[in-house]
C-alpha positions in Angstrom: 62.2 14.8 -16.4 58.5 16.4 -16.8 56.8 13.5 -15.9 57.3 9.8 -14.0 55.6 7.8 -16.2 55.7 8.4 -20.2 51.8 7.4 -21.8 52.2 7.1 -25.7 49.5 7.3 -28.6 50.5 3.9 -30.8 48.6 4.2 -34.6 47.6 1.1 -36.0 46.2 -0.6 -38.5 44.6 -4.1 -39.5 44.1 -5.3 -43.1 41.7 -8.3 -41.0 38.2 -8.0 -42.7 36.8 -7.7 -39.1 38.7 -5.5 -36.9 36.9 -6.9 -33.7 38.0 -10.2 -34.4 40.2 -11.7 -31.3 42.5 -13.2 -34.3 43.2 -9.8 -36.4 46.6 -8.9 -36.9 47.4 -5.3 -36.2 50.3 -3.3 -37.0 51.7 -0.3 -35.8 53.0 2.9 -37.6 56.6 3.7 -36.8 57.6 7.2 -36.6 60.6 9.2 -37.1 61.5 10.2 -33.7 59.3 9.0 -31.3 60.0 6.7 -29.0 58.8 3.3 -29.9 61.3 0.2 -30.5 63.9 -0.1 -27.7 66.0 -1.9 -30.0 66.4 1.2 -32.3 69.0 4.0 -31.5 67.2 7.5 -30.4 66.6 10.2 -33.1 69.0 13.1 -32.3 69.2 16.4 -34.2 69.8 19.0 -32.5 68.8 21.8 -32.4 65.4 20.6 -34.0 62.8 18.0 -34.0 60.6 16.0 -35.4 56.9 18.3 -34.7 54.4 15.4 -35.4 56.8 12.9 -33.0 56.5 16.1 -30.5 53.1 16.8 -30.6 52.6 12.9 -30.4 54.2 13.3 -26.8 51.6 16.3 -25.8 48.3 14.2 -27.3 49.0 11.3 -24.7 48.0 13.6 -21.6 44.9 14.8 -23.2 42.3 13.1 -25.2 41.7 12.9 -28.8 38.5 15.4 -28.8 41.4 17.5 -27.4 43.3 16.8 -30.5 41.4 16.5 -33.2 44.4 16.5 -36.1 45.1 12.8 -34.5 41.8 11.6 -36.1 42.6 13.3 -39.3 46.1 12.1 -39.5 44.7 8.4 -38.7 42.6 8.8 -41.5 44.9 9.7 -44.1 47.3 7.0 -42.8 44.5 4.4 -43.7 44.0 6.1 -47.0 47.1 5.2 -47.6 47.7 9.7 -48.5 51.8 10.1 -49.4 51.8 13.2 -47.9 51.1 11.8 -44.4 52.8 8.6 -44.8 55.9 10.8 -45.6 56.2 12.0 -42.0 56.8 7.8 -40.9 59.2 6.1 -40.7 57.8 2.6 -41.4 54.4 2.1 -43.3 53.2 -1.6 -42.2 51.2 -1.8 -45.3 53.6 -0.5 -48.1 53.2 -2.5 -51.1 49.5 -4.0 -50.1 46.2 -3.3 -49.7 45.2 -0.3 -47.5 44.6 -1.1 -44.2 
């Protein structure tokens, strides 16, 4: 164990016009590896990992001026961008309008 408590960086979207609004839906990014749904068996392959689901981990103790690729990898996520919705494991918005 490194740490007693385990902080995680959740991405998310909303296609809600108004993303202030009390009443907008938003949904989260699932990725490969890291931790998220309890009800989903852990990712296991050793002797590698998933590097984005790692460096996911490492972003939680800092903030995000501290990790600037987080803001560009948000942005492409929202932009809908193949390449980085490649590296998830569930896109919340495949098949509608970008988010």
């Amino acid at each position: 164990s490194i740490t007693k408590e385990r902080t995680e960086v959740i991405l998310q979207g909303t296609s809600s016009l108004d993303p202030n609004d009390p009443a907008a839906v938003w949904e989260e990014f699932d990725f490969k590896c890291k931790p998220g749904d309890l009800k989903r068996r852990p990712c296991f392959i050793s002797p590698y990992h998933y590097r984005l689901d790692w460096l996911m981990w490492f972003a939680a103790f800092q903030t995000y001026e501290q990790n600037e690729w987080i803001i560009h990898l948000a942005g492409k996520l929202l932009a809908q961008e193949e390449e980085a919705l490649s590296l998830m494991a569930r896109n919340p918005f495949a098949g509608r309008e970008a988010p």
